[in-house]
N, CA, C and O of each residue as an XYZ file, in Angstrom:
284
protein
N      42.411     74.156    151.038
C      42.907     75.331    151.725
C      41.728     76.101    152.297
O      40.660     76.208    151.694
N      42.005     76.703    153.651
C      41.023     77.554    154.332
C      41.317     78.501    153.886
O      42.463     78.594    153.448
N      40.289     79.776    153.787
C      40.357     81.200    153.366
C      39.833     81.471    154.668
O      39.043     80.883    155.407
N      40.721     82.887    154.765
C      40.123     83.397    156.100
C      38.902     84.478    155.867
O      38.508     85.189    156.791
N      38.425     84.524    154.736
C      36.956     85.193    154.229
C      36.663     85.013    153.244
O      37.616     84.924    152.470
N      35.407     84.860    152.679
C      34.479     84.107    151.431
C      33.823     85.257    151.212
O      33.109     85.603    152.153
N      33.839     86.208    149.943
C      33.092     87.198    149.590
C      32.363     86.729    147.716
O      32.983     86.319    146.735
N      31.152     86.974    147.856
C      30.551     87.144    146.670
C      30.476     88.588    146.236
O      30.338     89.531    147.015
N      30.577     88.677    144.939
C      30.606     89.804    144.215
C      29.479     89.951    143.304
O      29.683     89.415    142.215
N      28.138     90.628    143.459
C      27.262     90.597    142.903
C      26.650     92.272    142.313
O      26.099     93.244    142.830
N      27.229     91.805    140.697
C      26.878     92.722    139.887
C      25.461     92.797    139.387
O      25.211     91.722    138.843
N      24.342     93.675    139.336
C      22.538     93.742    139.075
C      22.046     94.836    138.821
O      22.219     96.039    139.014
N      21.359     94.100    138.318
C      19.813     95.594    138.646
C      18.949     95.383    139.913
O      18.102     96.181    140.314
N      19.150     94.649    140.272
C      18.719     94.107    141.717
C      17.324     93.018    141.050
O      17.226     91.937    141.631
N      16.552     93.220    140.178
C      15.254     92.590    139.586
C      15.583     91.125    139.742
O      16.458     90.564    139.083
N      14.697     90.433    140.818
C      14.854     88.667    140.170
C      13.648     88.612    139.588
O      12.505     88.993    139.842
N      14.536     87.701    138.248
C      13.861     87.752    137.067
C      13.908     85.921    136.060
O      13.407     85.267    135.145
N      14.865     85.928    137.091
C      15.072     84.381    136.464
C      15.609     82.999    137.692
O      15.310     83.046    138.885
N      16.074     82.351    137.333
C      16.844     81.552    138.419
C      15.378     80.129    138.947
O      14.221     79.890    138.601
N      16.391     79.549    139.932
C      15.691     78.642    140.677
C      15.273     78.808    142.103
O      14.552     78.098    142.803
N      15.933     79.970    142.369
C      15.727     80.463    143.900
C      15.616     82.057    143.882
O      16.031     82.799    142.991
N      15.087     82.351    144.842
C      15.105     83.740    145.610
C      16.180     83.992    145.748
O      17.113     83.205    145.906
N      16.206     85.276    145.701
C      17.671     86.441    145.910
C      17.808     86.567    147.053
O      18.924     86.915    147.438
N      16.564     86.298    148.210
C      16.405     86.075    149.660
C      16.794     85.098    150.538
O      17.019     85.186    151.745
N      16.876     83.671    149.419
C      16.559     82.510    150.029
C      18.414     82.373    149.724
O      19.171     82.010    150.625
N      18.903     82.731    148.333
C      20.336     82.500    148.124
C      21.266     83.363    149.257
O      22.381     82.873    149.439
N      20.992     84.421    149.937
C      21.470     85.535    150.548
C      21.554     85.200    151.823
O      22.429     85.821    152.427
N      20.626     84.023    152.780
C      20.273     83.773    153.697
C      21.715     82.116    153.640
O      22.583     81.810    154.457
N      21.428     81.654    152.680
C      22.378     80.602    152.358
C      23.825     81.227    152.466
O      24.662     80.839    153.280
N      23.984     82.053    151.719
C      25.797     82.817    151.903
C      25.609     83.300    153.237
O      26.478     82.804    153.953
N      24.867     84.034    153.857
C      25.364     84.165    155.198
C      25.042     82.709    155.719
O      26.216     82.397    155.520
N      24.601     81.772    156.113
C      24.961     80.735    156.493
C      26.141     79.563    156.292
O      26.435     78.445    156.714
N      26.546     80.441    155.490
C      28.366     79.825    154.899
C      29.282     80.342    154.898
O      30.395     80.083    154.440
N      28.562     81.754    155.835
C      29.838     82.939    156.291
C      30.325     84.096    154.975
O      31.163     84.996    154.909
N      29.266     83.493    153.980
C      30.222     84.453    152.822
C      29.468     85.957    152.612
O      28.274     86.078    152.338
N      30.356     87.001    152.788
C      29.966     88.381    152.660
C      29.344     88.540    151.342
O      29.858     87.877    150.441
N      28.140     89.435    150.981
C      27.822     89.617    149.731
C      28.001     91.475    149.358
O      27.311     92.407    149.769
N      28.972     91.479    148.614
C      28.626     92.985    148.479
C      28.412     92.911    146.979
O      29.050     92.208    146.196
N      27.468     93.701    146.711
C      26.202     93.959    145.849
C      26.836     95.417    145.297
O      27.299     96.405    145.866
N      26.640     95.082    144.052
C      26.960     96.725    143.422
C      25.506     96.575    142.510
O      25.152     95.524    141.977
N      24.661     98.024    142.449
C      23.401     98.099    141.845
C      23.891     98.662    140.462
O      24.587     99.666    140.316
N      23.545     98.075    139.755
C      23.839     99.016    138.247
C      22.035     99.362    137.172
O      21.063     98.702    136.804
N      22.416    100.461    137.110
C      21.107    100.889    136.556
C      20.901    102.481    136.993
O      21.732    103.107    137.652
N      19.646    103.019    136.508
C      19.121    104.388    137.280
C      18.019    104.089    137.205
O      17.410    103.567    136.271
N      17.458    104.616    138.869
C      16.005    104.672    138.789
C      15.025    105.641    137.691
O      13.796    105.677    137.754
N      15.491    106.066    137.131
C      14.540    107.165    136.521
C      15.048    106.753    134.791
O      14.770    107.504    133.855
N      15.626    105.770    134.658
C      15.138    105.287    133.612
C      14.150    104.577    132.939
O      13.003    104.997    133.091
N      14.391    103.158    131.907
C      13.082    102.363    131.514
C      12.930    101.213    131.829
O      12.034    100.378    131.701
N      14.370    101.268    132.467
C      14.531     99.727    132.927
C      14.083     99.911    134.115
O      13.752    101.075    134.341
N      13.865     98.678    135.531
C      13.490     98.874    136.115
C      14.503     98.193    137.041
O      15.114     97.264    136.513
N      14.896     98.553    138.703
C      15.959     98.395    139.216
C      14.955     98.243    140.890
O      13.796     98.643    140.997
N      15.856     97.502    142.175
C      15.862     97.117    143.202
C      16.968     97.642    144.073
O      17.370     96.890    144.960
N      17.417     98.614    143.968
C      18.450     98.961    144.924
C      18.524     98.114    146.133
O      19.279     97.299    146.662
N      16.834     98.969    146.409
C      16.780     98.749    148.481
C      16.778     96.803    148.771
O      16.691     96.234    149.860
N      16.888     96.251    147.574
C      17.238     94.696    147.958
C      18.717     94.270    148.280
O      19.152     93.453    149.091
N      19.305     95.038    147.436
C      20.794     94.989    146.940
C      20.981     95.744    148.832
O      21.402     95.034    149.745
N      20.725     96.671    148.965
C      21.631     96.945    150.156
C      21.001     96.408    151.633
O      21.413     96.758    152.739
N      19.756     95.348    151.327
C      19.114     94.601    152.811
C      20.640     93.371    152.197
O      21.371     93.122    153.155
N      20.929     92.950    151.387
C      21.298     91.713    151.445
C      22.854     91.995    151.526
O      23.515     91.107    152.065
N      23.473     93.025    151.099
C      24.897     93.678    151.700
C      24.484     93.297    152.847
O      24.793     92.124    153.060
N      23.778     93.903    153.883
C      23.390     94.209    155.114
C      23.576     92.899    156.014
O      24.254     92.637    157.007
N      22.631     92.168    155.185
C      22.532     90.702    156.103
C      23.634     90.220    156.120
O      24.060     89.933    157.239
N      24.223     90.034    155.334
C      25.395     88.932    154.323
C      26.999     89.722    155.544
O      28.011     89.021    155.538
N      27.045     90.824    156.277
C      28.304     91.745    156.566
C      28.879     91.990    154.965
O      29.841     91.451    154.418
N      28.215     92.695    154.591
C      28.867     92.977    153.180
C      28.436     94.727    152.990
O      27.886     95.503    153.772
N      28.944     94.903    151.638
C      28.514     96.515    151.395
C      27.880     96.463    149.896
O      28.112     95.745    148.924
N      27.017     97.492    150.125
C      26.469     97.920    148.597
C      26.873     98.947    148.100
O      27.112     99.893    148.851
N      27.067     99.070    146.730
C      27.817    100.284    145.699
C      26.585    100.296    145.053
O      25.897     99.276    145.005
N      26.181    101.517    144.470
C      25.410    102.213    143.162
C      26.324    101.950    142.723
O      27.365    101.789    143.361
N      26.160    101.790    141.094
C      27.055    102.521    139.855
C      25.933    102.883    138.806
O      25.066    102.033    138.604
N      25.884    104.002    138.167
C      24.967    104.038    136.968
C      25.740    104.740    135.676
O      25.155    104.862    134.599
């Protein structure tokens, strides 16, 4: 079956920290497969953890997707 839109749902702190690929290189791949990424950031900057917003909302951006804060 065709879907008439492919969205990823990506819950973070925005930090790549693990994996086999870039958060750049995977983001560039979903928009090349048409799939929207909207990115919700979870965290606060002014805590101890440490967080990437402004990645989370270039790759909404690229992807036709949207970014949410939540903290």
């Amino acid at each position: 079956a065709t879907s008439p839109s492919k969205v990823l749902i990506l819950i973070t702190d925005g930090v790549s920290n693990t994996g086999k690929i870039d958060i750049e290189t995977a983001a560039f791949a979903a928009k090349t497969y048409g799939i929207k990424i909207y990115t919700i950031g979870i965290g606060r900057e002014d805590s101890q953890y440490e967080v990437n917003f402004e990645s989370l909302a270039k790759i909404a951006e690229d992807t036709n997707g949207i970014f949410f804060r939540a903290e």
